[in-house]
C-alpha positions in Angstrom: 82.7 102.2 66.4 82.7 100.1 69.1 85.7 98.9 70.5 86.1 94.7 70.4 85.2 92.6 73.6 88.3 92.2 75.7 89.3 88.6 75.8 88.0 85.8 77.9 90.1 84.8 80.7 91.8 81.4 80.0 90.0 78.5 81.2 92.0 77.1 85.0 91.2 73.6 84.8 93.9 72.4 86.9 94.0 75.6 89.7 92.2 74.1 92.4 91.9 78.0 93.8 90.5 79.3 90.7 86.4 79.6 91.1 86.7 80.0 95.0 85.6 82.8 97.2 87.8 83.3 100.4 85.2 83.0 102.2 84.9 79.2 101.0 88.3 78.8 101.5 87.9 80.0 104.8 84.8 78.1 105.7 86.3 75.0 104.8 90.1 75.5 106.7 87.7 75.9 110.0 85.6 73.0 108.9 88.8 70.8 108.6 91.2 72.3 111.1 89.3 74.5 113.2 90.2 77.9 114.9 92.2 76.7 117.4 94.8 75.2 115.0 94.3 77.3 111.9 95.6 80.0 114.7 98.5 77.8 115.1 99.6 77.1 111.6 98.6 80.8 110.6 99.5 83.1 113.9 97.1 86.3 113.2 94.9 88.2 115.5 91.7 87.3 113.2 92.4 83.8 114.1 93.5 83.8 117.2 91.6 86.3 119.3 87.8 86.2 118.9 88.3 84.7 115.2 84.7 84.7 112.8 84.8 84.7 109.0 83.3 87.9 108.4 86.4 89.6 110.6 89.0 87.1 109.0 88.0 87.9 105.4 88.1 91.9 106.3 92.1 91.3 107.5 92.6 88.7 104.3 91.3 90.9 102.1 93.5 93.7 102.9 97.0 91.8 103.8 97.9 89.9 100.4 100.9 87.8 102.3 97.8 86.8 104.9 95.7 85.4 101.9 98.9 83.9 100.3 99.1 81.7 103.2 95.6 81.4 103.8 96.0 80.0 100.6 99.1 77.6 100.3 96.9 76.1 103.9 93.8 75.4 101.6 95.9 73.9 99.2 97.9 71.9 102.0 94.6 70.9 102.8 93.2 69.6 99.6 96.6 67.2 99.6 96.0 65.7 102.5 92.1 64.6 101.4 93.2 63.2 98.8 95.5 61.3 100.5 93.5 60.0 102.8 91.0 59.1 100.3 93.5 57.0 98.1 93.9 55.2 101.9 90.4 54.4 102.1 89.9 53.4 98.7 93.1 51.2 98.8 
């Protein structure tokens, strides 16, 4: 007997997170902020002091109140571009 195939996870539509890697969120907080001031808003070493991706996502992936922030920032982020595209389509 085989045991029954575990449930699907429920569909996110409306978690902009959900689908990401945190190396795309990563990517894209550099794209839109840079490491300069993504060191400001978020004051760790893998930021601050000789910052790359593959080093941040190392510290991220261990430190769970890092990623949180990491995170909220993205979503922060995502807010902002949208406001700034209801101003240019206004």
């Amino acid at each position: 007997m085989t045991a029954p195939n575990p449930p699907a996870p429920p569909a996110q539509p409306r978690n902009p997170l959900h689908g990401l890697t945190l190396e795309a969120i990563v990517v894209a907080l550099v794209a839109y902020f840079g490491w300069e001031e993504l060191g400001r808003r978020i004051p760790v070493r893998c930021f601050t002091s000789d910052p790359s991706v593959p080093s941040s996502l190392k510290f991220l992936r261990k430190t769970p109140w890092a990623r949180e922030k990491v995170e909220g920032l993205y979503l922060f982020m995502l807010r902002e571009q949208r406001r700034g595209q209801a101003r240019r389509d206004a």
